[in-house]
C-alpha positions as CSV (number, residue, x, y, z in Angstrom):
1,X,93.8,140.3,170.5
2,X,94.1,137.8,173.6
3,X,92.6,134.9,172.9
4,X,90.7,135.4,176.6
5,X,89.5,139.1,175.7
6,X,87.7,137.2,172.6
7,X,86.1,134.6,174.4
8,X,84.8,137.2,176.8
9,X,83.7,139.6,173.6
10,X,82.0,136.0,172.0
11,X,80.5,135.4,175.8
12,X,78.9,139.2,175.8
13,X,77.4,139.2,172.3
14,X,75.8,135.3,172.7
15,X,74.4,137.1,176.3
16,X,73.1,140.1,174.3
17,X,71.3,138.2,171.7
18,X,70.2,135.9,174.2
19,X,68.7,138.9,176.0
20,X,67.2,140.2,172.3
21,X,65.5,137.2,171.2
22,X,64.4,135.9,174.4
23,X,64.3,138.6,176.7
24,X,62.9,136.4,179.6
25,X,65.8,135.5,181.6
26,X,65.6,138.1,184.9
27,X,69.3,136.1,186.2
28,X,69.7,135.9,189.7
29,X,73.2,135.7,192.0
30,X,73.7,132.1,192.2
31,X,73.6,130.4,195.2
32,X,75.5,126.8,194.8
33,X,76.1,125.8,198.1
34,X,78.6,126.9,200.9
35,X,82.3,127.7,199.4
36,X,85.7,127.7,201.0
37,X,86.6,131.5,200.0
38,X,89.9,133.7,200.2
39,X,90.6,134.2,203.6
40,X,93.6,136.1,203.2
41,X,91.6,139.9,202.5
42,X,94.1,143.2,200.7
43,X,90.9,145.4,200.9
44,X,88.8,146.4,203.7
45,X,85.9,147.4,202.3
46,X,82.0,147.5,203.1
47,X,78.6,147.4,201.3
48,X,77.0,151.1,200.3
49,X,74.1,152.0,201.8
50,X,71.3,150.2,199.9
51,X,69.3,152.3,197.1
52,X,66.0,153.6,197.9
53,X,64.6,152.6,194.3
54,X,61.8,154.4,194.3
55,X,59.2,152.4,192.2
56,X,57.9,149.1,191.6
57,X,59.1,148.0,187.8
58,X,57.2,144.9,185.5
59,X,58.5,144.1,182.2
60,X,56.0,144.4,179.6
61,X,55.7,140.6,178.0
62,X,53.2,141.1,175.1
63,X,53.4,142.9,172.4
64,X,51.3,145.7,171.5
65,X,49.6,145.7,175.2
66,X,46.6,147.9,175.3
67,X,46.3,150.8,177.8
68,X,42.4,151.4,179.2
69,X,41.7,154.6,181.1
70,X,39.7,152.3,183.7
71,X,40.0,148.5,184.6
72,X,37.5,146.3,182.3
73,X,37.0,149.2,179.7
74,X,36.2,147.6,176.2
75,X,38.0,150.7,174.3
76,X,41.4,151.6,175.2
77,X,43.1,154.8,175.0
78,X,46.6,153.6,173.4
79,X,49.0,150.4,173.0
80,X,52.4,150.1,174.5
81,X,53.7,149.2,171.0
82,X,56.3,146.5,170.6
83,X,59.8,146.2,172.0
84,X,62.1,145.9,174.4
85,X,59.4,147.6,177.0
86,X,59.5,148.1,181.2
87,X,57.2,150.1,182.7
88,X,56.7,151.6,186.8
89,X,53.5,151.0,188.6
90,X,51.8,153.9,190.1
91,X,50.4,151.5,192.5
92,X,51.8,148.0,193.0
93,X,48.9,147.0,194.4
94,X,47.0,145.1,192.3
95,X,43.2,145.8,191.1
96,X,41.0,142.9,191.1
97,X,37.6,143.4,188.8
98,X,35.7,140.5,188.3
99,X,37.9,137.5,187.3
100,X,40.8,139.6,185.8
101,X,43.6,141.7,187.6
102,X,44.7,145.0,186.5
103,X,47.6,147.2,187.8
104,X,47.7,150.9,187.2
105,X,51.3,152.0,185.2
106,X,50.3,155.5,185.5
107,X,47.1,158.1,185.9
108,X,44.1,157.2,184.3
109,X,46.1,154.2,182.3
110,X,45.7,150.6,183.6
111,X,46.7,147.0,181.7
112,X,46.1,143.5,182.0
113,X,47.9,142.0,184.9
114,X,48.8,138.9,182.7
115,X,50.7,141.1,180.3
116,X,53.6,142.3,182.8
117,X,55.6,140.7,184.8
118,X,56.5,142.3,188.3
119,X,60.5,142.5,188.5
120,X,63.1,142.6,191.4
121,X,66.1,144.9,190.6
122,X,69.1,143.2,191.8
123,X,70.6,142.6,195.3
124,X,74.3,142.8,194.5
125,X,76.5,146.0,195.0
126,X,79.8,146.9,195.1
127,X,82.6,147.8,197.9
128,X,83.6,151.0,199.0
129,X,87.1,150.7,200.3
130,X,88.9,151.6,202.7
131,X,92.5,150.5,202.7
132,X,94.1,150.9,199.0
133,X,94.3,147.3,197.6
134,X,97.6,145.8,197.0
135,X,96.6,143.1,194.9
136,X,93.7,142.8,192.0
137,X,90.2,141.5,193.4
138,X,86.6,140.8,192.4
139,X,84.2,139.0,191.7
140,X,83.0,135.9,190.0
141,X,80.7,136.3,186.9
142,X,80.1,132.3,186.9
143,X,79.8,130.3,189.5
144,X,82.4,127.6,189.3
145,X,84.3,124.9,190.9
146,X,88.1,125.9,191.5
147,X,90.9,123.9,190.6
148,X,93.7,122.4,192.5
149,X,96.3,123.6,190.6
150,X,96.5,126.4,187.3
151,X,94.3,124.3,184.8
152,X,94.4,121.0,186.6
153,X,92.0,119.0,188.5
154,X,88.9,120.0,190.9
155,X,89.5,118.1,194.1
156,X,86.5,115.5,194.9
157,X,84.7,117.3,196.8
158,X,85.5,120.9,195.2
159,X,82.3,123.0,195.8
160,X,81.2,125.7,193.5
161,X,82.3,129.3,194.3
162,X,78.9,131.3,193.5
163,X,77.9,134.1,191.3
164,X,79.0,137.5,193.1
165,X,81.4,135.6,195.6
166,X,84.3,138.5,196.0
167,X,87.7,137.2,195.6
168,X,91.4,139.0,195.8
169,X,93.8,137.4,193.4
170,X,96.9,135.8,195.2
171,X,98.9,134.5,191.9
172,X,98.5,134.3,188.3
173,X,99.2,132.0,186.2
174,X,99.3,131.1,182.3
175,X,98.3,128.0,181.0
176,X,98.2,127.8,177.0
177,X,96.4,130.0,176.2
178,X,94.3,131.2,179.4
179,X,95.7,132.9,182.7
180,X,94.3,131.3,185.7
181,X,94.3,132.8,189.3
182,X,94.8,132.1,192.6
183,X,92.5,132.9,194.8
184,X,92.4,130.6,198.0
185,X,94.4,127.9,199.0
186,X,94.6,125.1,196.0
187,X,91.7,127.2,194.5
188,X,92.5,128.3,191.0
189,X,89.8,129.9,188.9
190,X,90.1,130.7,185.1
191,X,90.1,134.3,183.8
192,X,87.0,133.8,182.0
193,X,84.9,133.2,184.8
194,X,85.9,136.4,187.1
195,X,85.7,140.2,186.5
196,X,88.4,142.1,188.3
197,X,89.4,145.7,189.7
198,X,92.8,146.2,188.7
199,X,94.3,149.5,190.7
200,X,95.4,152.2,188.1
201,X,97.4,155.3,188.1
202,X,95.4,158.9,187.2
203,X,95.5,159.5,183.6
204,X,97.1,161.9,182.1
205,X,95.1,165.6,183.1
206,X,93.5,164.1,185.8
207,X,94.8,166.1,188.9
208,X,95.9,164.7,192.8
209,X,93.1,165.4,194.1
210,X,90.3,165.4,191.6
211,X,87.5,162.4,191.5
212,X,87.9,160.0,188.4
213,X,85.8,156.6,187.7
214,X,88.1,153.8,186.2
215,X,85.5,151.9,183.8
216,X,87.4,148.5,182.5
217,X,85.2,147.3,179.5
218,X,86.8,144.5,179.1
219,X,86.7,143.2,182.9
220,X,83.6,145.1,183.0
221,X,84.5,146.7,186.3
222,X,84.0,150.2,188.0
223,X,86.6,151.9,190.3
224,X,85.8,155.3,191.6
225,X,88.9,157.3,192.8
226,X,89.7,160.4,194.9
227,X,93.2,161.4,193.6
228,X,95.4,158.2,193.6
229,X,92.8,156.6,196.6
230,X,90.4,154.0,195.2
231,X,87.1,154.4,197.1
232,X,84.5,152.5,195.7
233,X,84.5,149.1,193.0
234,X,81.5,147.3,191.5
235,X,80.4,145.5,188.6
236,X,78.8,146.7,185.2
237,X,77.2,145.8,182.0
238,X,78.9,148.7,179.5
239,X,77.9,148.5,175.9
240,X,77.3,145.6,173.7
241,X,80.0,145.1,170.6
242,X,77.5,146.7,168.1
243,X,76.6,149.1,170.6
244,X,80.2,149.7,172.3
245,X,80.9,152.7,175.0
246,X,83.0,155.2,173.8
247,X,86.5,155.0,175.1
248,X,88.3,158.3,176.0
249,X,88.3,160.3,179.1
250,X,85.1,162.5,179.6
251,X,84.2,164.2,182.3
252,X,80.4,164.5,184.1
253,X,77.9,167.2,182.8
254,X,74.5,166.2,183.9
255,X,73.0,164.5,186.4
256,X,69.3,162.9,186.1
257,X,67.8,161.5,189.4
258,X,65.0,159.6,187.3
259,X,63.5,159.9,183.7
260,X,62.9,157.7,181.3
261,X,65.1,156.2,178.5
262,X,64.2,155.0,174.7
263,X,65.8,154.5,171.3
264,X,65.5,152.5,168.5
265,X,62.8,154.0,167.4
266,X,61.2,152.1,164.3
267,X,63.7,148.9,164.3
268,X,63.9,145.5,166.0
269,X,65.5,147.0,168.8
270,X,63.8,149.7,170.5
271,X,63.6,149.3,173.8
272,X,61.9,151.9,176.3
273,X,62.6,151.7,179.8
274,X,60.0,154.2,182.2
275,X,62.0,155.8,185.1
276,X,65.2,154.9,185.0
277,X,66.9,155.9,188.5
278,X,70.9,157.8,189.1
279,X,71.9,158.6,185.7
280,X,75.0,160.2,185.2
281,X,75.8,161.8,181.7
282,X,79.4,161.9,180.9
283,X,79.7,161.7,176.9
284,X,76.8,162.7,174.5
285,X,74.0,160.8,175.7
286,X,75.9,157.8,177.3
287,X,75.6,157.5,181.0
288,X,76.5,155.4,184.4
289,X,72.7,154.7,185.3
290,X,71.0,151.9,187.3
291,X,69.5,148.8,185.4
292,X,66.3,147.4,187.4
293,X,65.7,145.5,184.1
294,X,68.7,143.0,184.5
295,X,70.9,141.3,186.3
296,X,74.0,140.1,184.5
297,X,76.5,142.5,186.0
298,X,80.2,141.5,185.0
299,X,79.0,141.3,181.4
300,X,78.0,143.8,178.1
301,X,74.8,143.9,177.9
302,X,73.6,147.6,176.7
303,X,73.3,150.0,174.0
304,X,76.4,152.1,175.2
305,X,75.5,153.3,178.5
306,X,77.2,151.9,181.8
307,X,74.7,150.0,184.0
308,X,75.2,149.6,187.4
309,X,73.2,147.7,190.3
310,X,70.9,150.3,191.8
311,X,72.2,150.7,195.2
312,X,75.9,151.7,193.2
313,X,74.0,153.9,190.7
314,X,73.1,155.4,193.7
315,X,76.4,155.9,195.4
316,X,77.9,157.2,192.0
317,X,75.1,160.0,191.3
318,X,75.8,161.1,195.2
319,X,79.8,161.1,195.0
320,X,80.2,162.4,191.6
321,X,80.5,166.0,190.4
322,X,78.5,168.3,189.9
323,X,76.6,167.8,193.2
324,X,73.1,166.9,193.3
325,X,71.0,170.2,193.9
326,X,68.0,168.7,195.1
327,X,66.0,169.3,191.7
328,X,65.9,165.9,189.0
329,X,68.1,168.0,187.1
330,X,71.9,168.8,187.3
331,X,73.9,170.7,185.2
332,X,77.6,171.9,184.4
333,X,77.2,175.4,184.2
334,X,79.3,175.5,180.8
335,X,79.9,172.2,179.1
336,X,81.9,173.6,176.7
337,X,84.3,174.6,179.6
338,X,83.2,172.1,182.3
339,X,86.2,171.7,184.8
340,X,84.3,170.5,187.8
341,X,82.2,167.8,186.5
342,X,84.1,164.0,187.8
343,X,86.6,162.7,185.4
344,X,85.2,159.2,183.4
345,X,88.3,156.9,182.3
346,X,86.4,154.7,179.5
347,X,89.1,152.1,178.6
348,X,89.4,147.8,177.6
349,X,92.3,146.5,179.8
């Protein structure tokens, strides 16, 4: 294996356990200051229209939080239980009753104010495009200072790309062991710190004009396609190594505008996430579905599904096959034989 595509596989897990043992860190895009960026654009693209999430989500931050049928009860009805727990306010307005504040999660069940924690789903989204790339692009995942030359030295006054700052790749070039790119003039970033959208041929069975989703595990990218026409790129957090997404090619069979998602039932693990917005179901019970929860886009960071940002969540469960029928539910109408359901390329490289 590259020695790149294991530093990125060591980078994921140490951000996964991270994420398991503290499970405080809400990251957001950094913002490091203002950064001489590629001027020299391959894609015309522009921002999807932003997601109409339609709650208000808080991370649940005790363990074993107890759920009263009023504010200031002394008896509750039931306990959250312990895990990897997010809830959705059915009011984010909070309930003041004497000196403590209460929200209410759902009807007839209210908790403690000081055992949540409100979150912000994140801002970034990807590109739809409209003129075909003709050179890879992205992303950074870190924010970093470029280099004057392939692994050299950072000028003086070399200022830090950000977080989420796009970039196209203008030359690539190997150093030892790590590739370093281009991407401005005398700005040279190292592999490790970008996630790219490289453009790729349909896969075999995939027909000239069907719709297909390129997902890169190891860039930890999303391209959607319409025949050999890219249309849409973003960022995702596919599965953790212990929890890795299924490669193949898979096509779409359901379609869930909002529900709620658990497992781990039992173990260290679980985790149970209340209303999870846009999931799309393309192999067993692994889907392309928004994450409110997190923010670290560009890297694994889940138990096999695909996250997206919410706003390209949103875009995907639109676009894709079978059309949204207006109920929460979509179906194939035979899975067994589904040949309108939007083709899933799963893949590392």
């Amino acid at each position: 294996m590259d020695i790149v595509k294991v530093v990125r596989s060591m980078a994921a897990v140490v951000i996964g356990l991270i994420a398991t043992l503290v499970m405080t860190n809400q990251i957001a895009a950094a913002h490091s200051g203002a950064a001489s960026v590629v001027t020299t654009h391959t894609v015309n693209h522009s921002a999807p229209a932003k997601s109409d999430v339609p709650l208000t989500y808080a991370w649940v931050v005790t363990a074993n939080v107890q759920v009263y049928a009023n504010p200031g009860d002394a008896t509750p009805v039931r306990s959250l239980g312990a895990g990897f727990l997010y809830v959705s306010l059915a009011d984010a307005k909070p309930i003041v009753v004497g000196d403590q504040t209460w929200y209410l999660i759902n009807a007839g069940e209210y908790v403690n104010a000081k055992d949540i924690a409100i979150v912000r789903p994140t801002k970034f989204q990807g590109v739809t495009i409209t003129v075909a790339p003709d050179k890879p692009f992205g992303w950074m995942v870190y924010a970093a200072k470029p280099t004057l030359t392939a692994g050299g030295a950072m000028a003086a006054d070399a200022k830090a790309l950000a977080r989420y700052t796009p970039i196209t790749v203008l030359e690539e070039q190997k150093v030892g062991d790590v590739i370093w790119y281009r991407v401005g003039d005398k700005q040279w970033v190292d592999q490790k710190k970008v996630a790219l959208i490289f453009p790729h041929a349909r896969p075999d069975g995939v027909g000239p004009t069907d719709k297909w989703i390129d997902v890169n595990t190891f860039e930890q990218t999303l391209a959607a396609y319409e025949g050999d026409r890219m249309v849409f790129a973003t960022l995702v957090s596919s599965g953790l190594p212990q929890w890795a997404t299924d490669p193949g090619l898979f096509r779409v069979y359901a379609k869930v505008k909002i529900a709620k998602m658990s497992g781990r039932e039992g173990l260290a693990d679980y985790y149970f996430l209340e209303d999870v917005p846009y999931a799309t179901y393309f192999n067993k019970d692994m889907a392309l579905h928004a994450a409110y929860w997190h923010d670290k886009f560009g890297f694994k960071h889940s138990h096999g599904c695909v996250n997206l940002p919410p706003a390209d969540a949103q875009w995907i469960y639109n676009w894709t096959t079978p059309a949204p029928d207006g109920s929460n539910w979509t179906v194939v109408p035979d899975r067994k034989n589904n040949d309108i359901g939007t083709w899933v390329w799963v893949h590392e490289g």
